[in-house]
N, C-alpha and C positions, 0 to 999 in steps of 0.2 A: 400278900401280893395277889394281885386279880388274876384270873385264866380269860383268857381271850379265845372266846369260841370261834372266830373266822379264819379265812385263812392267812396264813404265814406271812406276814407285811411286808417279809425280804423277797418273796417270792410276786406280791400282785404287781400290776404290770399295767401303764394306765395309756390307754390307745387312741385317747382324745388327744388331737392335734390343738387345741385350744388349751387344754391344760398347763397350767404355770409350774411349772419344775419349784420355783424359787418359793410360790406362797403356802407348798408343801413343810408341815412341820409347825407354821404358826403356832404359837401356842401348845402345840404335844408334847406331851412326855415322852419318855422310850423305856418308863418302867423305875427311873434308878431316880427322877425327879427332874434331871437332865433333860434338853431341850430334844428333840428325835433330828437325826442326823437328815440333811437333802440328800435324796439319794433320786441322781437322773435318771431319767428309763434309760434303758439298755438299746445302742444305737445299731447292731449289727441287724438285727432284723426287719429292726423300723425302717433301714433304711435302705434295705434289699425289696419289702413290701411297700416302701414308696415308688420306689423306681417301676417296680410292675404295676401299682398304680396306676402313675404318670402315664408307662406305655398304653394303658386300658382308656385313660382321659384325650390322649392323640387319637389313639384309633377311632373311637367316638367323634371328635372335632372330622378327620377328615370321613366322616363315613359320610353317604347322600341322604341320608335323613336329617342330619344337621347342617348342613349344608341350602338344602328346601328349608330350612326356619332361618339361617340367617338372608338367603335370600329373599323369603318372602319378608321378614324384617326390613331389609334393606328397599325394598321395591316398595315400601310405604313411607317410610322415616325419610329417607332421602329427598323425595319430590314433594312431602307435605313441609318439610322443614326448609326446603329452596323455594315454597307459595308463600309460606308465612314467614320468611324472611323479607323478598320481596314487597310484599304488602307492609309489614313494618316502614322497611327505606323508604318506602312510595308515601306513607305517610306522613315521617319527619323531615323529607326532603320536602314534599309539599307547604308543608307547615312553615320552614324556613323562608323557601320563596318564593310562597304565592300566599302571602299570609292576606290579603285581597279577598283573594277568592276562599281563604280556609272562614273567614269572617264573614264569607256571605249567608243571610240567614235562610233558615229555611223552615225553619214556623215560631213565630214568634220569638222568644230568645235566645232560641236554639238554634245555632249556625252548623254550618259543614265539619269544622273542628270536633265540634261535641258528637256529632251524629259518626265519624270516622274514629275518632277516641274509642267513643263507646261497642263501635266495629270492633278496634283490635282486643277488648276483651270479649267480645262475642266469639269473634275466631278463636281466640285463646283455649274457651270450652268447648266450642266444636269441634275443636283439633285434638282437646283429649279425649271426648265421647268417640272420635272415630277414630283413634288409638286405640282405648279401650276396647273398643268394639272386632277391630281389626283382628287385635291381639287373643280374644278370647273365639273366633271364628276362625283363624287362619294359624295361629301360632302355638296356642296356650296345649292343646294335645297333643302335638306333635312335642313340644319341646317338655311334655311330665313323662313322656314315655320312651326320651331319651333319657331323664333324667333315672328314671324306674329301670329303666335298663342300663344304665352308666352303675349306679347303686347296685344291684344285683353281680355284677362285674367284680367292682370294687371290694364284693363280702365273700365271695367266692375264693379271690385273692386270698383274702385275710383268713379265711379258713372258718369263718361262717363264726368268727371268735366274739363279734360284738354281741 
């Protein structure tokens, strides 16, 4: 029989939320040849340390620091997503009926349809360069230094165990 130098496998105890209870065991033995028995982690802790979690994930949500990242989110996303909706409808409605004038050219075989088409993937990319752009000047700090500090909260909790 083998000596198993770690520790006690009645005893570890596995703290990732991602973990599959079920695909625990595949293929192990338990020593006698025998498949090793599912054994679910232990729920009275986990889920005394969720709950204070949770309170640590609220307090975070309503504090003013997060609060300033969803509303600077909001004060970009909203009014660039009501421009480029607009302009979208402005285009298929045009298209539909004033197909006249979507037909009229404007250098050689290139009419107003084509030169507006190729508008709405222009906007397309512009819209997420100045997403992107937004999001790394206005949001991207504030919202790691929530997350660095939500983290720090959350291991505190947990008793510094991971």
């Amino acid at each position: 029989m083998e000596k198993h130098d770690g520790p006690d496998p009645a005893r570890v105890r596995i703290d990732d939320p991602w973990y599959d209870a079920l695909a625990s065991g595949w293929g192990e033995l338990d020593g006698t040849g025998a498949p090793a028995p599912v054994v679910p982690p232990a729920r009275g802790r986990q889920e005394d340390r969720g709950t204070r979690a949770a309170d640590i994930y609220l307090e975070v949500q309503r504090s003013a620091a997060f609060q300033e990242v969803r509303s600077r989110y909001r004060r970009f996303v909203i009014p660039a997503a009501a421009v480029f909706l607009t302009w979208y409808v402005a285009y298929v409605v045009t298209a539909t009926t004033a197909p006249a004038f979507m037909a009229r050219p404007v250098a050689g075989a290139v009419n107003v349809a084509m030169v507006a088409g190729l508008g709405q993937f222009l906007t397309t990319f512009l819209l997420t360069w100045a997403y992107a752009r937004h999001a790394r000047l206005r949001r991207d700090r504030a919202a790691l230094d929530l997350r660095w500090d939500t983290q720090e909260l959350t291991r505190a909790v947990a008793g510094g165990e991971r």
